[in-house]
N, C-alpha and C positions, 0 to 999 in steps of 0.2 A: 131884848132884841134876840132874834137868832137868826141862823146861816143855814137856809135851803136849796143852796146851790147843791147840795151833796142829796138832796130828796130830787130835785128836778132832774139830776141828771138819772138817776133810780128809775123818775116815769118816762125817760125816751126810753133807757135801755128795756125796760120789762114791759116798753108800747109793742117794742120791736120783737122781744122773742115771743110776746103774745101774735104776733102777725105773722111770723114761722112756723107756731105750734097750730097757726089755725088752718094752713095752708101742708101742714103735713101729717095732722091730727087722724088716729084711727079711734075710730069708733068703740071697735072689737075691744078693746080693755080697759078694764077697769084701773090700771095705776095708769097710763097715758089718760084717763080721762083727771084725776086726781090729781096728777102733773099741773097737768093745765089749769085747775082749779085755783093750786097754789099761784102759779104765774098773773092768773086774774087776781085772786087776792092779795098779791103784794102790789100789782098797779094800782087797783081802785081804793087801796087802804093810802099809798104814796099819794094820791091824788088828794082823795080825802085830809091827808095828813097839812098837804101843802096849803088848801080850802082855810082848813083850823087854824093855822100859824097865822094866815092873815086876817082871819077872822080877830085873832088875839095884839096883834100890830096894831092893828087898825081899829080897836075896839072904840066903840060908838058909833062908829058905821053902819053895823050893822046891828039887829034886833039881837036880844040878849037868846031869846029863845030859837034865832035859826043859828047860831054861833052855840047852846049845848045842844042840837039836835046835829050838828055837824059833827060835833065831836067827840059825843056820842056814840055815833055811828062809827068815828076812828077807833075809838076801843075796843067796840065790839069784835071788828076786823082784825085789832091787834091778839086776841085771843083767838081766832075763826083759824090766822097764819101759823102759828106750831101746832094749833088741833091737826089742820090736812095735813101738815108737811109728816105729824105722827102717823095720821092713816094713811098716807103713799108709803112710809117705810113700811107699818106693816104689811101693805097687801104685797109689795112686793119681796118683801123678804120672808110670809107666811105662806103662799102658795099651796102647803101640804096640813095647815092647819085646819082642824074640825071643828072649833069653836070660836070662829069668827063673830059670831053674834052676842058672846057674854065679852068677848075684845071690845068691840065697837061699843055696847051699852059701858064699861069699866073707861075707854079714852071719853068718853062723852060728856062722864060724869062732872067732871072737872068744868068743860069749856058751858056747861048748862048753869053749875053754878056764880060762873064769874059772870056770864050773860044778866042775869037775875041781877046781880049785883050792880052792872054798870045800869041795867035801866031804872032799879032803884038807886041810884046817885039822882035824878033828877029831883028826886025831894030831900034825901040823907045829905048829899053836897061829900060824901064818903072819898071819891076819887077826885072829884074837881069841881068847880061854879064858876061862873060868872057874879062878879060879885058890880053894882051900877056905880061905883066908885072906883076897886081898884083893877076891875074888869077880873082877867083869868086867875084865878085863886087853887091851886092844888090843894087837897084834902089829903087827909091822915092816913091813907090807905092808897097813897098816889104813887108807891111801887108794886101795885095789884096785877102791871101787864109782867115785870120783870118775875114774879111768882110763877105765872102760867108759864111763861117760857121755861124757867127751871124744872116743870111737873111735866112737861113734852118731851125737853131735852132726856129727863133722867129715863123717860119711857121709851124714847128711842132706842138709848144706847141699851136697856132691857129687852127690847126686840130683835135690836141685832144681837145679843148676847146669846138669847135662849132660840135663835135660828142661824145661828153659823155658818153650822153644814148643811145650809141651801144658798149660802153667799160665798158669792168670788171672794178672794183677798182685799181687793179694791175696793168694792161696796162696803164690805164689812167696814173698812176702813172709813170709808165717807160719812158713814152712821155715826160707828164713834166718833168722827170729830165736829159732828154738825152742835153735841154741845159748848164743845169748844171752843169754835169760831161764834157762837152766838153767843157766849160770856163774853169773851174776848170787846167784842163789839159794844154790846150793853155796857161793862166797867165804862168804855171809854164815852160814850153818853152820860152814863152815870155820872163821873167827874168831871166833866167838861159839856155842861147843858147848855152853851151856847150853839154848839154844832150839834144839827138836829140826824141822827141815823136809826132812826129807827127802820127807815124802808132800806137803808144801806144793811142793814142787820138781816134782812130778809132776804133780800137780794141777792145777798153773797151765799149765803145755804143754796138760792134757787140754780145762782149761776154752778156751785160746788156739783150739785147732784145733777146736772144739763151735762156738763164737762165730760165728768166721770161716769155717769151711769146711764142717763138719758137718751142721751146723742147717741148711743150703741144701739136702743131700743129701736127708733126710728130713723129706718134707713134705705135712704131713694139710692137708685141709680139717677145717675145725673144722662147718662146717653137713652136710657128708655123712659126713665120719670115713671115708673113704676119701681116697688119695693121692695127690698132684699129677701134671699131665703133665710137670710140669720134672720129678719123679722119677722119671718114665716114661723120658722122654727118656734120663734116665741111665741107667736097668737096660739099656735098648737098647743104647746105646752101647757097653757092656762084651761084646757077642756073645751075647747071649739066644740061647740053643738050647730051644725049645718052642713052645707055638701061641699066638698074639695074637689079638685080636680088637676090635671095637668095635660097640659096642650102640648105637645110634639110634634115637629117636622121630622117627619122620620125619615126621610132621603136628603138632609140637608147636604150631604156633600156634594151630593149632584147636584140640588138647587145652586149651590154658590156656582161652582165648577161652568154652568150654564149661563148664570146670571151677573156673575163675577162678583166682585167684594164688596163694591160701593152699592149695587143695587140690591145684592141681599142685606146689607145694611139696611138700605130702604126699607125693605119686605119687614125687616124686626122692628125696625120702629114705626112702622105705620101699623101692625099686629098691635105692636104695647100700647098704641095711643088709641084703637078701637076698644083693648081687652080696658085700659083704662075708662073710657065711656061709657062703656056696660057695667064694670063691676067697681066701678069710683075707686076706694082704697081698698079692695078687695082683688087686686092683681099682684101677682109678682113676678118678677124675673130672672130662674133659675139659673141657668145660665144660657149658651148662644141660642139654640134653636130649641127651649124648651120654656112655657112657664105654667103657671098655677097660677088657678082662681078658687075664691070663696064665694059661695051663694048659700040664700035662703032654701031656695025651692032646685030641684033639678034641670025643668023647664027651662031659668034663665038661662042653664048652661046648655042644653040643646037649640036653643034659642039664638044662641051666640054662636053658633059653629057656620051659618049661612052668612051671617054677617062677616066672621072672618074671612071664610072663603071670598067673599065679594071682595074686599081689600086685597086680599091674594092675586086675584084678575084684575082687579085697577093696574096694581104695580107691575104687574106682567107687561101689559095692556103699554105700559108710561116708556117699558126700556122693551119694546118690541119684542115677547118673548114668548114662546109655548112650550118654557118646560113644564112638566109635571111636578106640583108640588104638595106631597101626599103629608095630611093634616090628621093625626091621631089624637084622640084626646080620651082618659080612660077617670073614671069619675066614681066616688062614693058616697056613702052617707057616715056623719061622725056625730057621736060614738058608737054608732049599731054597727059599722065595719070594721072601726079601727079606733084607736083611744088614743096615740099618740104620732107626732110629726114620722117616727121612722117607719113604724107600722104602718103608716096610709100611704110613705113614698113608695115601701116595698108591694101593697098592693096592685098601687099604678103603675108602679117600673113591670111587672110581671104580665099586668093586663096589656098593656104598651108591646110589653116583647110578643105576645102571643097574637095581637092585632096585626101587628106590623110581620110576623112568620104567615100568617093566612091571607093577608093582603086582604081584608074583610071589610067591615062597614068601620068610617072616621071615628064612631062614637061608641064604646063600649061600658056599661058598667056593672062596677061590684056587683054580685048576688050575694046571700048567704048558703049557697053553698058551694059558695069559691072562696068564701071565709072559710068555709068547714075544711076544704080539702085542706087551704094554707095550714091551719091548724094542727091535721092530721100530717101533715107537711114536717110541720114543728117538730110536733113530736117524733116524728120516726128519726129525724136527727139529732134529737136530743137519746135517741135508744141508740143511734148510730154511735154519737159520743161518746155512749156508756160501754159499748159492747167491740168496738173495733180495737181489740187486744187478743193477746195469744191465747190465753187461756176463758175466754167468753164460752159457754154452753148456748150463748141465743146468734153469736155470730160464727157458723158452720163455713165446712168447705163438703161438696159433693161432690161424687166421680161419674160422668159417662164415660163410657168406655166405647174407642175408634177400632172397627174391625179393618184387617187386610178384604178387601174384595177376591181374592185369589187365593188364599188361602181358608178364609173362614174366621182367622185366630183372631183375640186382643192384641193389639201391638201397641199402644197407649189409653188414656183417658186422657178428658178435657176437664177440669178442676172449674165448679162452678159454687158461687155464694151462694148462701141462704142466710135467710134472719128466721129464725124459728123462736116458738114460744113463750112470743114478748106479750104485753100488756093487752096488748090492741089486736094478738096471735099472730098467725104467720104472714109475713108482709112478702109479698113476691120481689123478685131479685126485679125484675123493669119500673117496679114503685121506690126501692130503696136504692138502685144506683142513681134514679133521676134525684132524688134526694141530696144524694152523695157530692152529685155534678154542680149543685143550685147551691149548695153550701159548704161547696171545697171541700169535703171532705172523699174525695172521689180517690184522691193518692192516698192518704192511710188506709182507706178500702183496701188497695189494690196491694198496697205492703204487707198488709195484714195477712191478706189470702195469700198471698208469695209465701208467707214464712209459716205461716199455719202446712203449707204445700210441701217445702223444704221438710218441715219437722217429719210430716208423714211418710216423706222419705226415707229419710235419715233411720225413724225408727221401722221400718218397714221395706224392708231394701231388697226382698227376695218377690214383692208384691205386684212392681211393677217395672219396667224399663225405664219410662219417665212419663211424666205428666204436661199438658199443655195446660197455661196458665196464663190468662188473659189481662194485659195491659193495658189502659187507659194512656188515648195520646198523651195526656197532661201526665203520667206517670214518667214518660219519655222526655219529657221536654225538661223535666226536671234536673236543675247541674249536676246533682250528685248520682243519679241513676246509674250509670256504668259500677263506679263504687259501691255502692248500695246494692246492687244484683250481688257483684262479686264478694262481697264483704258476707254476705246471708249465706252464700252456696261456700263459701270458708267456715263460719260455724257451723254447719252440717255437715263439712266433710263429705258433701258430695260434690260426684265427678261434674263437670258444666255441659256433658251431656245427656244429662238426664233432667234436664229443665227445655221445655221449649216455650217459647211467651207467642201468645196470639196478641196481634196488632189488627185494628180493624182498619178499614178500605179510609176513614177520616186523616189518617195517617197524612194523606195528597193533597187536602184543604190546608193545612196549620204545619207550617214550620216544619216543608219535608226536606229542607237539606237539613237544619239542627239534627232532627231523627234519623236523618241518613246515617248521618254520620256516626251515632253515636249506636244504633244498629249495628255497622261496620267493625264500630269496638268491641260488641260484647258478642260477634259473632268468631272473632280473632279468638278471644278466652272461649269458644266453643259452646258458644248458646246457639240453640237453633230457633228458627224464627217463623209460624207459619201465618199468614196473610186470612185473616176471617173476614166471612160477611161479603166475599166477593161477591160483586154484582149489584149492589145496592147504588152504584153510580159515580163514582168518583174516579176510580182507577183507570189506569192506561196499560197498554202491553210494554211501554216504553222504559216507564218510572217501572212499575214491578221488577222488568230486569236489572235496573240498576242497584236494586237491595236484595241483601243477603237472606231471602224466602229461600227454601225447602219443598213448603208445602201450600197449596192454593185451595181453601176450603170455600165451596161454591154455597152460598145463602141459599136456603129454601126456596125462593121465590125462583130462583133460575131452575131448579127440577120440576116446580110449577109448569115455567114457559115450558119446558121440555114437554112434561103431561099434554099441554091445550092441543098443540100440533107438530106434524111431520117437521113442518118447515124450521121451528124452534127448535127441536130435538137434534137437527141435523146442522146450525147454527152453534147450538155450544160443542158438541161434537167436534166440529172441527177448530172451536175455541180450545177445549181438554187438550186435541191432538199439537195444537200450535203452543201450548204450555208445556209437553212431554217431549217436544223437541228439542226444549230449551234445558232438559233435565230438572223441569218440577212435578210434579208428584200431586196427584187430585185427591181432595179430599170433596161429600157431597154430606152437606149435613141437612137434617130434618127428613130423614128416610120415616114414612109413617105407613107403609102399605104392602106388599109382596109387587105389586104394580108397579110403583115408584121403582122396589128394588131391582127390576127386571130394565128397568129406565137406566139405574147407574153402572146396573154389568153390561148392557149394552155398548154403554157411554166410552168406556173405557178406563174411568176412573178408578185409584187406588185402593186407595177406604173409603167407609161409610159411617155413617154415626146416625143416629134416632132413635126414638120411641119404638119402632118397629124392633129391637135388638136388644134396648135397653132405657129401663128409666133412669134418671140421675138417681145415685143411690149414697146412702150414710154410708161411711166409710168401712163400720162394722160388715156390711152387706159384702161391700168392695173386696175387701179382705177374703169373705170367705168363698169371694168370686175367685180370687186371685188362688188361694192355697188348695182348695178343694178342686183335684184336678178333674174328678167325674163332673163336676158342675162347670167347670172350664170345655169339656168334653162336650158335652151337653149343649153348650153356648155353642158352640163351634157348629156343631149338629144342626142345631136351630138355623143360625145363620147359614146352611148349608143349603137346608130345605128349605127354604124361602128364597134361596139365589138362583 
């Protein structure tokens, strides 16, 4: 006799996680499809298992030959359960392996030869018979399934062995002990053959790796019913070959703000539940107003963006509403764009931002040669990296030099970066600071050129009066910058007035009372401060007078407006005049012409700066601008005849 209550309860529970796994199953992988494998073969082997015991009860009931084709079939199974549960450990835990295929033929070997074995039992009698007398009869080799298990087990814990360092702590852990809970188990079969576990034996590994490692894999949100990024992250990881993409409400704050809380709630889950329909388990959901889909072909995903939209206008439509709800969606192809989950978020976030800045067509996608630029992208930060130190040869500082307008003289230079003769050759300072901005490294830039600027001081102190040196809002916004200015212009023993920092007109966007204020401080220790890029659109006469400026250097583009007409020219004119009354001081840069220059001595402004006067020049040059007073003469002269 034996005791199947502990196998029947085996086939509800592994009926039921077989009824979770099929209703949350992806496709896309390969150990979630081998998961599953396992979960079917532990039910239909328990089933099986339950078939044979009353086949064996009840023997003469039934025909002697569908009672060993029955059970049979149960061994088979019971060899078929540590083969996959071996191949899910390894594919999951191999991920980086090159020789999957002499793996698979070496796990194979084994589960081929017991196969052989149990179908020849049907003449040998080797594992088991029916015998028409005393019915089920064990044979001499009737611990041939505990074998196999030991030859799985021992090959698991060799897989997580020689693949560690691509498992968590945890995993690692579940592998090693999956031979152990399957001894454990078997002993107690073994010695006690009236309680039948063999499917409880199975079970408890199944339920072990569900717990611990599984359940992580596959993972809904329960308010959208579409699937997580941490599950994204993994489909990625495994070599996705097909298209990505990611969908964005780029104005979502004003959508809520308009639509309010519960009905843009609405708007996301009727989104998830269309992007659901279209792309079945090929959706996910990033977080509030963003998600990601996977497709075969591109089409589907152009295909999909009318459909959204239509959903978008229902829900409108339901809570009586005309706001504007602007839908971006920026898309690639994988592996030709990108090889991995962070690589293809960064192409879309990037595509995303520059969509959403030109307010341009909803659907944008990758080319290769927006791969190229990214790349070229890469690298000049990675030259950044290398080279933003004091003593670099490829990361320079150059001098234009700012005349008086009334006099003719030098009375400073503006201190401008270079990256000179790196791999890729000279990269222009508007490719390397966008660089610098994209990948944070925009404040070591700007510390760098500071103390590079200081040094040239310090060791060159009869050369010039001071230099302007230009700071990056986010250089300001930093806690330690007050300290940090003063702490550099202490190791150089230079005076604090011989440093001026140029701040651009962004300054009034981002955080301009922190900057005020901390402007206020380093103007106290006698930094001076001039205002660059005026006119590009930000500033007011209002906020200007409340910081500590000097100096108001007018953008190119406003000597432009001057050049086109009367009426311009006569406009900033009485702008310079309403700045000089307030005691600041004009500065006009981008002088390129005798024309222009006749423009700014008109104007009434201070100094001037340009190509017209002077190139940016290596400091060697600057120098022998500075000492060699016949060539100071000369410059003067120049600037003379042309004013």
């Amino acid at each position: 006799m034996y005791n199947v209550l502990g196998e029947i309860c085996v086939l509800i529970l592994s009926g039921i996680m077989l009824f979770n796994l099929c209703i949350s199953f992806s496709a896309y992988d390969r150990v979630h499809r081998l998961f599953f494998l396992c979960a079917l073969l532990v039910f239909t082997s328990t089933l099986t298992n339950i078939i044979s015991i009353n086949c064996i009860i009840n023997f003469g009931k039934y025909p002697i030959p569908l009672c060993t084709f029955v059970t049979t079939l149960y061994f088979i199974q019971m060899g078929l359960i540590p083969y996959t549960f071996t191949l899910y450990g390894y594919n999951f835990a191999s991920a980086h392996h090159h020789h999957k295929r002499n793996i698979y033929l070496f796990l194979s070997f084994p589960l081929v030869v017991y196969t052989l074995f149990v179908l020849l039992n049907v003449k040998t009698g080797l594992l088991f018979y029916y015998d028409p007398v005393q019915g089920y009869v064990r044979g001499s080799f009737k611990n041939m399934t505990y074998v196999m298990s030991g030859i799985y087990s021992l090959s698991m814990v060799a897989i997580a062995l020689f693949n560690r360092k691509y498992l968590a702590p945890r995993v690692f852990l579940v592998f090693v002990l999956y031979p152990v809970i399957s001894v454990l188990i078997i002993s107690i079969q073994f010695f006690v053959t009236f309680f039948v576990m063999t499917g409880t034996s199975s079970f408890a590994l199944l339920m072990l790796i569900y717990l611990t490692v599984q359940s992580d894999l596959i993972e809904y949100e329960i308010n959208t019913n579409l699937l997580t990024e941490r599950y994204l992250v993994h489909v990625l990881s495994k070599g996705y070959n097909g298209k990505f993409a990611v969908i964005s409400i780029h104005n979502f704050d004003a959508v809520q703000e308009s639509l309010g809380v519960e009905a843009t709630g609405a708007l996301i889950f009727s989104l998830s539940k269309g992007l659901a329909r279209i792309f079945n388990k090929g959706a996910y959901h990033l977080d509030t107003n963003r998600f990601a889909v996977l497709a075969d072909d591109m089409d589907k995903i152009k295909h999909a963006i009318p459909v959204l939209n239509e959903i978008i206008e229902q829900v409108k439509s339901e809570h009586d509403s005309r706001c504007s709800v602007d839908m971006h969606v920026a898309a690639l192809s994988m592996p030709e764009n990108a090889n991995s989950y962070h690589m293809a978020m960064d192409i879309v976030n990037r595509l995303l931002v520059e969509v959403g800045s030109k307010n341009s067509a909803a659907f944008v996608e990758c080319t290769d040669t927006y791969v190229s630029q990214l790349e070229r992208e890469k690298l000049i930060a990675d030259i950044l990296k290398r080279e933003l130190r004091l003593d670099s040869e490829q990361f320079q500082i150059f001098f234009q030099p700012i005349y008086s307008v009334t006099s003719g003289k030098m009375i400073h230079a503006e201190v401008l970066s270079r990256l000179l003769n790196t791999e890729i050759g000279d990269i222009s300072p508007a490719e390397f600071v966008h660089v610098a901005e994209n990948y944070g490294l925009i404040e070591s830039l700007g510390m760098v050129a500071f103390e590079k600027s200081c040094q040239f001081l310090s060791e060159n102190s009869g050369s010039i009066d001071a230099l302007t040196i230009n700071f990056s809002v986010s250089q300001m916004k930093k806690p330690t910058i007050v300290d940090d200015v003063l702490a550099m212009i202490k190791k150089y023993s230079l005076p604090p007035s011989r440093i001026i920092i140029e701040i651009t007109e962004s300054i009034f966007i981002d955080d301009f009372a922190l900057i005020r204020e901390r402007m206020i401080e380093l103007a106290k220790n006698g930094i001076t401060f001039y205002l660059d890029d005026f006119g590009t659109g930000f500033s007011n006469f209002a906020n200007i007078v409340e910081l500590p400026f000097s100096v108001i250097k007018f953008d190119r583009q406003m000597l432009l407006a001057m050049e086109k007409s009367t009426e311009g020219s006569r406009l900033l004119i009485s702008l310079i005049d309403a700045f000089k009354d307030n005691k600041l001081k004009i500065l006009i840069e981008g002088v390129e012409s005798p024309a222009q220059n006749e423009l700014v001595k008109k104007s009434g402004a201070d100094y001037v700066q340009g190509f017209l006067f002077s190139q940016p020049m290596y400091k060697k040059d600057f120098l022998n601008l500075g000492k060699d007073n016949k060539k100071l003469d000369k410059a003067a002269q120049f600037y003379a005849s042309v004013s």
